[in-house]
C-alpha positions in Angstrom: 69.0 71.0 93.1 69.2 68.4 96.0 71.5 67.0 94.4 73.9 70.2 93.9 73.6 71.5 97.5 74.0 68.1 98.9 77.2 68.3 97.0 78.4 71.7 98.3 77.8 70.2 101.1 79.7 67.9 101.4 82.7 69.9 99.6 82.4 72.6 102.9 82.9 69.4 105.3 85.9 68.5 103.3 87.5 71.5 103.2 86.9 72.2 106.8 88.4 69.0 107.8 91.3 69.8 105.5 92.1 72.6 107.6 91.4 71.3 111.0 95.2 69.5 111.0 96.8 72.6 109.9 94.2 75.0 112.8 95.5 72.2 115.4 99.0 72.8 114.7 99.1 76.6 114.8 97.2 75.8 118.4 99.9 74.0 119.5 102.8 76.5 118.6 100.5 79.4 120.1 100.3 76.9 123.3 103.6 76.2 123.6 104.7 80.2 122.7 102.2 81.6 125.6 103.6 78.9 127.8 107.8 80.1 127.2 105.9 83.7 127.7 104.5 82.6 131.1 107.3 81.2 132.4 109.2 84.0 130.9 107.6 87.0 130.7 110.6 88.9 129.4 109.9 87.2 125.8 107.0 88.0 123.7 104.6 85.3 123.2 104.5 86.3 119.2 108.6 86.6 118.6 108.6 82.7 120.7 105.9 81.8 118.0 107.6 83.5 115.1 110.9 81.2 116.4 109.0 78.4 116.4 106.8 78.7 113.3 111.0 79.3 111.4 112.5 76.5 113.2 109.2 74.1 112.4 109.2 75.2 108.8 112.8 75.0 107.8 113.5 71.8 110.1 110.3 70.5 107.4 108.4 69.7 110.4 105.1 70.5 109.1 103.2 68.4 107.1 102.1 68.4 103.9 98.0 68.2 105.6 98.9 70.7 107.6 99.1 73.8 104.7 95.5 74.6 104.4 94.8 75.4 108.1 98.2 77.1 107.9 96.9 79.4 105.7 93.4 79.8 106.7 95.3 80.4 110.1 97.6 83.2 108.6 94.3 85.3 106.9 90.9 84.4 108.2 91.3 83.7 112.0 94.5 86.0 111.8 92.2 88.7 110.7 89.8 87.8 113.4 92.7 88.7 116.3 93.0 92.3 115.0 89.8 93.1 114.9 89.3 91.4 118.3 92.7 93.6 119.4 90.9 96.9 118.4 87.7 96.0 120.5 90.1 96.7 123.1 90.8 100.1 122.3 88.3 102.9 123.5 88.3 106.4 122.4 87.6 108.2 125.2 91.2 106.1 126.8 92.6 108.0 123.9 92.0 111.4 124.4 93.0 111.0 127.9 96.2 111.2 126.9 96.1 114.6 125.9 96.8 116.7 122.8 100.4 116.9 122.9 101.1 112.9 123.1 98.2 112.9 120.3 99.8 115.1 117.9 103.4 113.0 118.9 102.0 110.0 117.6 100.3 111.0 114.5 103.7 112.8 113.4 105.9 109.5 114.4 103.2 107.4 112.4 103.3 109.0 109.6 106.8 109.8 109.1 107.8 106.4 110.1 105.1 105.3 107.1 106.3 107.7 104.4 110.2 107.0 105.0 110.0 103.2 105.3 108.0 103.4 101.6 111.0 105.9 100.8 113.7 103.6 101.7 112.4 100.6 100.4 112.1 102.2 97.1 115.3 103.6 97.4 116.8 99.6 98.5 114.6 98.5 95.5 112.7 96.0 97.9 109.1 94.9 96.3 106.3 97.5 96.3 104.2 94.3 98.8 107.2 94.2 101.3 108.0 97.8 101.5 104.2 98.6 102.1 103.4 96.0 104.8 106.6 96.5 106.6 106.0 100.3 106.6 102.6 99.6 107.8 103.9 97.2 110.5 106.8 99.2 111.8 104.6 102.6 112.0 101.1 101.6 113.7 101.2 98.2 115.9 103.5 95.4 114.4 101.7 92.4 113.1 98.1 93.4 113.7 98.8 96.0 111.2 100.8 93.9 108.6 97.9 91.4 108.7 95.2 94.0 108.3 96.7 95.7 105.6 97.9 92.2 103.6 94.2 91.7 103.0 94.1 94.7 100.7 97.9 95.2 99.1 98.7 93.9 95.6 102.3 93.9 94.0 103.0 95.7 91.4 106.0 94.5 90.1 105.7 90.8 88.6 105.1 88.3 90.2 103.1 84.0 89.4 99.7 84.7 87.6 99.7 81.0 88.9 99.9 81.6 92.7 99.0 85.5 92.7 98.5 85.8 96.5 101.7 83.0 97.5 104.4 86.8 97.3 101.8 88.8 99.5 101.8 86.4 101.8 105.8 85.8 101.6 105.9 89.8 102.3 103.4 89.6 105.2 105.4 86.9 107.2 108.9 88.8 106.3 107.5 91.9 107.5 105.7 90.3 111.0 109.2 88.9 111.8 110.8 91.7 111.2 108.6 94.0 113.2 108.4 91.4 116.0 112.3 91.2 115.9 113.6 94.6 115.9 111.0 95.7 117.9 111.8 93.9 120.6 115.5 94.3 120.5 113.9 98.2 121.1 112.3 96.9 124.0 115.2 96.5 125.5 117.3 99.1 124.4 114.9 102.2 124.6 114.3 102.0 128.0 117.6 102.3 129.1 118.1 105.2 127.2 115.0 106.9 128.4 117.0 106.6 132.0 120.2 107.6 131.1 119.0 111.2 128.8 116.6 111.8 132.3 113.2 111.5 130.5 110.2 111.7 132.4 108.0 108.7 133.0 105.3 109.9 130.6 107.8 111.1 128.0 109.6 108.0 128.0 106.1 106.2 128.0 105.1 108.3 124.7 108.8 107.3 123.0 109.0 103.6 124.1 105.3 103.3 122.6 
């Protein structure tokens, strides 16, 4: 018995230092993303990240010792920042807003959920992609997609040998696409919002 826990042991310090290189990297992007977002507050400290994570991976600048903390990065601590996100969020700073705004966003939510599923159907896109974008594109971006990639499973076929390598292909497609094109609409809502002579709090409930 010594013997055997001695031995898991040592297999849990392994595999924690085998992620420590890829942890450290995903540091560094994250440090040098909230640094471009500092000095520029215009661009999101997640899209700058996204930009970096595409340049670093298809410029093969990331090590082969580096893919084990990459993915523990991507589920468990990524995991870790949405539930730390909601902690944020009270209840009672909800219903301050009122029943109208309320109602406003349930609706948009679950319209923009139901037709995303509906069109990727209809564009014949997998059942993993269509599901996490709809869930990132209809409640908060890439909190959401990672939440929700915990849980999904294709259905269509997909590598008995690497059965969770798709759902994490459709999680990073649909965090960069929901990063993306929603901030091309943080630029291009407000504006409108201005020019049909929305109010401030109507314009608040849209842009959000």
């Amino acid at each position: 018995r010594r013997h055997t826990r001695y031995g898991e042991e040592v297999n849990r310090i392994h595999n924690l230092g085998a992620k420590l290189p890829g942890v450290a990297f995903a540091c560094v992007i994250a440090a040098i993303a909230y640094g471009v977002n500092h000095l520029v507050p215009l661009v999101s400290a997640l899209l700058c990240a996204i930009i970096l994570g595409v340049i670093a991976r298809n410029a093969k600048l990331i090590p082969g010792a580096a893919e084990p903390g990459l993915k523990f990065s991507a589920k468990t601590i990524l995991r870790a920042g949405v539930v730390l996100l909601g902690l944020r969020l009270s209840i009672p700073q909800i219903l301050t807003l009122g029943a109208g705004p309320i109602v406003v966003i349930i609706g948009t939510v679950t319209a923009t959920f139901l037709v995303t599923l509906l069109l990727g159907r209809w564009f014949r896109v997998a059942h993993s992609s269509s599901l996490l974008t709809a869930t990132g594109t209809s409640i908060c971006g890439a909190a959401a997609v990672a939440g929700m990639s915990s849980v999904v499973r294709r259905t269509d076929d997909y590598d008995p040998a690497h059965p969770d390598d798709d759902i994490e292909d459709a999680a990073a497609t649909a965090i960069a696409s929901v990063t993306i094109f929603g901030t091309i609409a943080m630029l291009v809502v407000p504006p409108l919002t201005r020019a049909m002579g929305m109010s401030p709090e109507a314009a608040g409930v849209w842009i959000g």
